[in-house]
C-alpha positions in Angstrom: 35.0 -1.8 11.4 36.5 1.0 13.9 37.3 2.8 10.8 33.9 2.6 9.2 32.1 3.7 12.5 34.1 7.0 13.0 34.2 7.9 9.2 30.0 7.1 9.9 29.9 9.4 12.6 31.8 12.6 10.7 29.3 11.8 7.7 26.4 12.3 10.0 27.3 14.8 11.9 28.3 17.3 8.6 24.7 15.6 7.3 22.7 16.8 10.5 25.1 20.4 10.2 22.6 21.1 7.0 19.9 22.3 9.8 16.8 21.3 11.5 14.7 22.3 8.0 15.2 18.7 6.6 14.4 16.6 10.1 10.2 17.1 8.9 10.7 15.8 5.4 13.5 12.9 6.4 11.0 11.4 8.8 8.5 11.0 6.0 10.7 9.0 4.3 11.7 7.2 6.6 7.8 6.7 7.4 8.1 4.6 3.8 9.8 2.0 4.9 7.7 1.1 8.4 5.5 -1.4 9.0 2.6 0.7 9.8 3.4 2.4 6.5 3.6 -1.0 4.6 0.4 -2.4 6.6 -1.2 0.7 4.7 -0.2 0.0 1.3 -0.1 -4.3 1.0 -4.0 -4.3 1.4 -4.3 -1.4 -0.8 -2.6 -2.9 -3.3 -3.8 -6.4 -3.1 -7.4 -5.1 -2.2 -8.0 -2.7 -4.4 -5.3 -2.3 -7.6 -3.7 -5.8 -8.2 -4.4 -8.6 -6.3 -1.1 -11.0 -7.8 1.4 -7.9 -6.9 -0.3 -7.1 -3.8 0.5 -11.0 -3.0 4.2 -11.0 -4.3 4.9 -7.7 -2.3 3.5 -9.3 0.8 5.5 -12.1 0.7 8.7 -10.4 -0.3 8.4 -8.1 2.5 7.8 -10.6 5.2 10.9 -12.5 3.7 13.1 -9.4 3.7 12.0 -8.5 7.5 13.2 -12.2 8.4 16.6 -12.3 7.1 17.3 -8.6 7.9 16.5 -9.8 11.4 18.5 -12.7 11.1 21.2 -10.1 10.0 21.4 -7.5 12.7 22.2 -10.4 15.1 25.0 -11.6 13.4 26.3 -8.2 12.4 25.3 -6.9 16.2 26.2 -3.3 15.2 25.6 -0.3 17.1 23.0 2.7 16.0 25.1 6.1 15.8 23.9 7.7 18.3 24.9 4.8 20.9 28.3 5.1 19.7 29.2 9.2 20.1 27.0 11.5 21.9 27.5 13.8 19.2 25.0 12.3 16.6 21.3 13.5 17.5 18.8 10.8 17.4 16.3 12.2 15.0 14.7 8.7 14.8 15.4 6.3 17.3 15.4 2.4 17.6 16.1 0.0 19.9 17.8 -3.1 17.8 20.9 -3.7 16.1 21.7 -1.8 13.1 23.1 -3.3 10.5 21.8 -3.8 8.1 19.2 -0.8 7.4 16.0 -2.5 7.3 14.2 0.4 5.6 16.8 0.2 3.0 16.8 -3.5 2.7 12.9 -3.3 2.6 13.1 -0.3 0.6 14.7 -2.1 -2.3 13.2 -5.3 -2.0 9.4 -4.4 -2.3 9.7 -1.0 -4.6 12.0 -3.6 -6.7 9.4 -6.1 -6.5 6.6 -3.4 -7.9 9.0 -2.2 -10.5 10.1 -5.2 -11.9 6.1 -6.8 -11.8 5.3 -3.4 -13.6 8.1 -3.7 -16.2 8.0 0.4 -16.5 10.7 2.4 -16.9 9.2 5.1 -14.9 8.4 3.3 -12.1 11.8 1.7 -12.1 13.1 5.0 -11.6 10.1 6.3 -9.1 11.8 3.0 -6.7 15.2 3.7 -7.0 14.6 7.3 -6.3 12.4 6.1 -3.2 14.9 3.5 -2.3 17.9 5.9 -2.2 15.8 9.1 -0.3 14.6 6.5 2.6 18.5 5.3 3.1 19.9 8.5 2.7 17.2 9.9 5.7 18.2 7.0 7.8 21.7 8.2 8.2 20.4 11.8 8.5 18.3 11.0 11.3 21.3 9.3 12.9 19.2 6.5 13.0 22.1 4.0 10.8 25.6 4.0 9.6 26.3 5.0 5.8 27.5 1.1 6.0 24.3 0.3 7.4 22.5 1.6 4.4 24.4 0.5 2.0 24.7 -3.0 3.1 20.9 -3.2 3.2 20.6 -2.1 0.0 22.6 -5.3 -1.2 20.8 -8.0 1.0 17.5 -6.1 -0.2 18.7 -6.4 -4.1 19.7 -10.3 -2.9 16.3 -11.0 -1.9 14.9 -9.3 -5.0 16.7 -11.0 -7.3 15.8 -14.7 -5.3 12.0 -13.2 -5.4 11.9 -12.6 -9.3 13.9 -15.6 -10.0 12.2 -18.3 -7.9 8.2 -17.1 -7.8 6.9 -18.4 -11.0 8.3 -21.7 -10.5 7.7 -21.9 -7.1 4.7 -20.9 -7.3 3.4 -23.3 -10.4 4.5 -26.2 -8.0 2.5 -24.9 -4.8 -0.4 -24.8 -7.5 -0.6 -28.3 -8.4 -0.7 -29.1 -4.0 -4.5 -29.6 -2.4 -5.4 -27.0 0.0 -4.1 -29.0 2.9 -1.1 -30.0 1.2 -0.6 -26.2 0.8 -1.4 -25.2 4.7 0.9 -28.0 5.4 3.7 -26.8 3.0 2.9 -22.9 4.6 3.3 -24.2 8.6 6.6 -25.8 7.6 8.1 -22.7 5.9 6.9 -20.7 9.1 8.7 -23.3 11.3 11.5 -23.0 9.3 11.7 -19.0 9.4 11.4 -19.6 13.7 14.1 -22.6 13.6 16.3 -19.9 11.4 15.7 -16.7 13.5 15.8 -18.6 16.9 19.1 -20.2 15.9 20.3 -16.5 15.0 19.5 -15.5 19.0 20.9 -18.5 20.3 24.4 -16.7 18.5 24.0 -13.4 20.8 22.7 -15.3 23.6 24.2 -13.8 26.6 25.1 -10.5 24.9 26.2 -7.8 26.9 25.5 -4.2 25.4 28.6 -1.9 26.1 28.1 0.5 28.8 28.9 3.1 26.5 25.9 2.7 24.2 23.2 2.3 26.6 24.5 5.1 28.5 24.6 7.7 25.4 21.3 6.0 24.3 19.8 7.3 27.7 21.6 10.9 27.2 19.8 10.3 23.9 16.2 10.3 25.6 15.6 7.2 23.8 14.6 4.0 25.0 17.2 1.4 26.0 18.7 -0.8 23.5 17.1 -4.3 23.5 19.0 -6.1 20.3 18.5 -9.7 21.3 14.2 -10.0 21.0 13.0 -12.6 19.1 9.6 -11.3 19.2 10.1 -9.8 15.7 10.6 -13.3 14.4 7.7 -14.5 15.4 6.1 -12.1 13.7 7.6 -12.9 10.2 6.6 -16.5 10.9 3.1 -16.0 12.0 2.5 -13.5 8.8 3.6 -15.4 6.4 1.8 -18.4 7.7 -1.7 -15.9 7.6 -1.3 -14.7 4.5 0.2 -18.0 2.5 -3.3 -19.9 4.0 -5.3 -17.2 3.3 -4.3 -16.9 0.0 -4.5 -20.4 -0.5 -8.1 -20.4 0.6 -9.4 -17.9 -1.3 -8.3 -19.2 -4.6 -9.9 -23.0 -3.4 -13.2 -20.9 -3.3 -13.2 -19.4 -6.7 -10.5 -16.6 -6.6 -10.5 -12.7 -6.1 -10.6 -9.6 -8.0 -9.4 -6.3 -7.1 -10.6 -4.8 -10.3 -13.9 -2.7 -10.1 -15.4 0.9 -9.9 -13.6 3.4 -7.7 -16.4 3.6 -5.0 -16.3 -0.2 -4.6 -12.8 -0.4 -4.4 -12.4 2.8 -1.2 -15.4 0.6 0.8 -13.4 -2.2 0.4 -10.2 -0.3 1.3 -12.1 0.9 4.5 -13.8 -2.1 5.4 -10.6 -4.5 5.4 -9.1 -2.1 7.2 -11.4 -2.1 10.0 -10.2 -6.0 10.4 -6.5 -5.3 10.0 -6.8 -2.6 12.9 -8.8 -5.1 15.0 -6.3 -8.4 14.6 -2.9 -5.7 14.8 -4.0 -3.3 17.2 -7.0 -4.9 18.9 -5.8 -8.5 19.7 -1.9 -6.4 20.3 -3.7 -4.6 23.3 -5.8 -7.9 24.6 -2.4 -10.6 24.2 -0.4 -10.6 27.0 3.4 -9.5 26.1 6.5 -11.1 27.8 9.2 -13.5 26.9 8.5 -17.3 26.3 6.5 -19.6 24.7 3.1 -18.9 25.5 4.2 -15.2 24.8 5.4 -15.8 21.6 2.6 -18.3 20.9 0.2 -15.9 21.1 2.1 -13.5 19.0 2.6 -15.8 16.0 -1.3 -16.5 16.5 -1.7 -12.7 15.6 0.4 -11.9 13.4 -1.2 -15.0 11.5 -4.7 -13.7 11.6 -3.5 -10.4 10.3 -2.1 -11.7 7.2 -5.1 -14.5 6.7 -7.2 -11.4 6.7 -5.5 -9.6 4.0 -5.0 -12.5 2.3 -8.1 -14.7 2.1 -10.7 -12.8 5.1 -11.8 -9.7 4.0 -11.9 -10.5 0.1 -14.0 -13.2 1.0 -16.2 -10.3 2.9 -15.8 -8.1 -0.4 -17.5 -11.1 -2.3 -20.2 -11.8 0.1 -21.0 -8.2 0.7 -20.9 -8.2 -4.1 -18.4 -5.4 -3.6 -15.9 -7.7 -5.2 -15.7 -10.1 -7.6 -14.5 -13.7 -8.3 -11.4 -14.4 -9.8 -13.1 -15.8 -13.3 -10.9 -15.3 -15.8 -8.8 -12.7 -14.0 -4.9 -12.8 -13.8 -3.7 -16.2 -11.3 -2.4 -15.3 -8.3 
C-alpha cells in the first residue's frame, strides 16, 4: 500500500506541474459527480424526459453512495494531500478516500443511462465522462490513481448487479399491495443502516495520524472526520422516500414525463421549488449532532426528498394538468 501511496503522490504532483489552466475545467468535472449535481439531473430526468430511467438512476445511485461508504471505512485510506504536503488540495474532503466515489458513481449511473439507452453514442458519451471525472479527481489531489481506479470497479460491480437484478426484482415488487411494498422499502432502509452502522462499528475508535490532520490544516482545508455515519443515514432515508413514492404514484394511476417542452421546464421549476425546500429548507431548520434523534431526523429528510421526487411533485404535475397519467405509457 506504501508503494501505491508514494507512486500516487509523484503521479499527482507531475499532473498538477501541467499548470493552474486546468484547475477551472477539472472542477467542473468533478462537479458531475456531486450530489448537488445529481439532485439536478434525477428529477430532470424522471420529471421531464423518462420517468422508468429517471427511477433506475435514482436508485442505482443511492445504492452506489451506500456501499462506497461502506467501502471507505474498510479501506480507511488517506486523501493525497493528508499524506505529503506537497500535493495542493484543489478539491478538498473530509472522509476516507478509497474508493473514489465520483468514479464509483460516475460509472454506475452514466452506465445505468447507457445501458437503458442501448446507444452506442451514449455508451461512449459515459465512458468518456466517467474517465474525465476520475482523471480530475486525482488532478485536484483530491484521490489516489488507486482510488480512482478502484471505484471504477465497485461502480462497474454495482452496474452490472443493477442491470442484472431490476427486471426481476422489480416484476416481483409489482405483484406486492402498496403496504406490502412500504413494508418491503422500510426493511431494505433498515438493512442499508444495519450494513453501514456495522461498517463504523469496524473504525470505531479510530485515530487519524497526526501527520494527516496536520498537513490537512497546512492544506487550509477542513479537518478530516472519516468515521460519520450521517451519510448513511442519508442513503437509507432516500431510498426509503423515493421506493414509497414511487410506489404511491403508480397505486394512483401512474406518471408521465412525456409532454410539450413548456410543460415539461414548469414542471422542472416547480419540483424543484420542493426539492430545495425538504434538502435545503428542513437541512437549515433540523438540528445536526451525533445520535439518534440526530440521525432520526436526518433519515426523516432525506426521505421526504426522495418521496418528492418520486411520488410528490408528479402528483402536483397531475393536479396542476401539467402532467399526465401513466395510461398506456412505459411501467416503471
Amino acid at each position: 500500500m506504501q508503494t501505491l501511496i508514494q507512486n500516487g503522490i509523484a503521479i499527482i504532483i507531475a499532473l498538477q506541474s501541467a499548470g493552474d489552466w486546468l484547475i477551472l475545467p477539472m472542477r467542473f468535472f468533478s462537479w458531475l459527480g456531486t450530489e448537488e449535481f445529481f439532485f439536478l439531473v434525477l428529477p430532470l430526468i424522471y420529471w421531464c424526459i423518462d420517468s422508468a430511467l429517471g427511477l433506475r438512476v435514482g436508485f442505482i445511485l443511492i445504492t452506489s453512495n451506500l456501499f462506497n461508504n461502506v467501502g471507505k471505512l474498510l479501506f480507511a485510506g488517506p486523501r493525497p494531500y493528508w499524506v505529503s504536503s506537497h500535493v495542493r488540495a484543489f478539491w478538498t474532503e473530509t472522509s476516507f478516500g478509497v474508493p473514489s466515489g465520483h468514479a464509483q458513481h460516475a460509472v454506475a449511473v452514466w452506465g445505468m443511462i447507457a445501458a437503458y439507452s442501448k446507444k452506442t453514442w451514449i455508451w461512449v458519451s459515459a465512458i468518456l465522462i466517467a474517465f474525465l471525472i476520475g482523471f480530475s479527481r486525482v488532478y485536484l489531489g483530491a484521490h489516489f490513481p488507486h482510488d480512482v481506479i478502484l471505484g471504477w470497479l465497485f461502480g462497474a460491480v454495482v452496474l452490472w448487479a443493477f442491470t442484472s437484478l431490476w427486471e426481476p426484482i422489480g416484476a416481483w415488487v409489482s405483484k406486492k399491495t402498496f403496504r406490502e411494498q412500504v413494508l418491503i422499502a422500510f426493511f431494505v432502509s433498515l438493512l442499508f443502516i444495519a450494513v453501514g452502522l456495522g461498517a463504523a462499528a469496524f473504525r470505531d475508535g479510530y485515530q487519524i495520524p497526526e501527520s494527516w490532520m496536520s498537513n490537512a490544516l497546512l492544506a487550509g482545508t477542513d479537518v478530516p472526520a472519516p468515521v460519520d455515519p450521517s451519510s448513511i443515514f442519508t442513503s437509507a432515508g432516500t431510498f426509503f422516500g423515493l421506493a414509497v413514492g414511487a410506489a404511491w404514484i403508480m397505486s394512483i394511476g401512474g406518471y408521465q414525463a412525456a409532454g410539450p417542452i413548456e410543460k415539461r421546464a414548469l414542471r422542472y421549476i416547480l419540483g424543484l421549488i420542493g426539492v430545495i425546500f425538504f434538502w435545503m429548507g428542513l437541512g437549515a431548520i433540523f438540528p445536526r449532532g451525533d445520535g439518534f434523534i440526530f440521525y432520526s431526523l436526518r433519515f426523516l429528510r432525506y426521505a421526504l426528498v426522495g418521496w418528492w421526487v418520486a411520488g410528490g411533485a408528479p402528483w402536483l404535475f397531475v393536479r396542476l394538468k401539467i402532467a399526465e397519467r401513466n395510461a398506456g405509457a412505459k411501467s416503471i
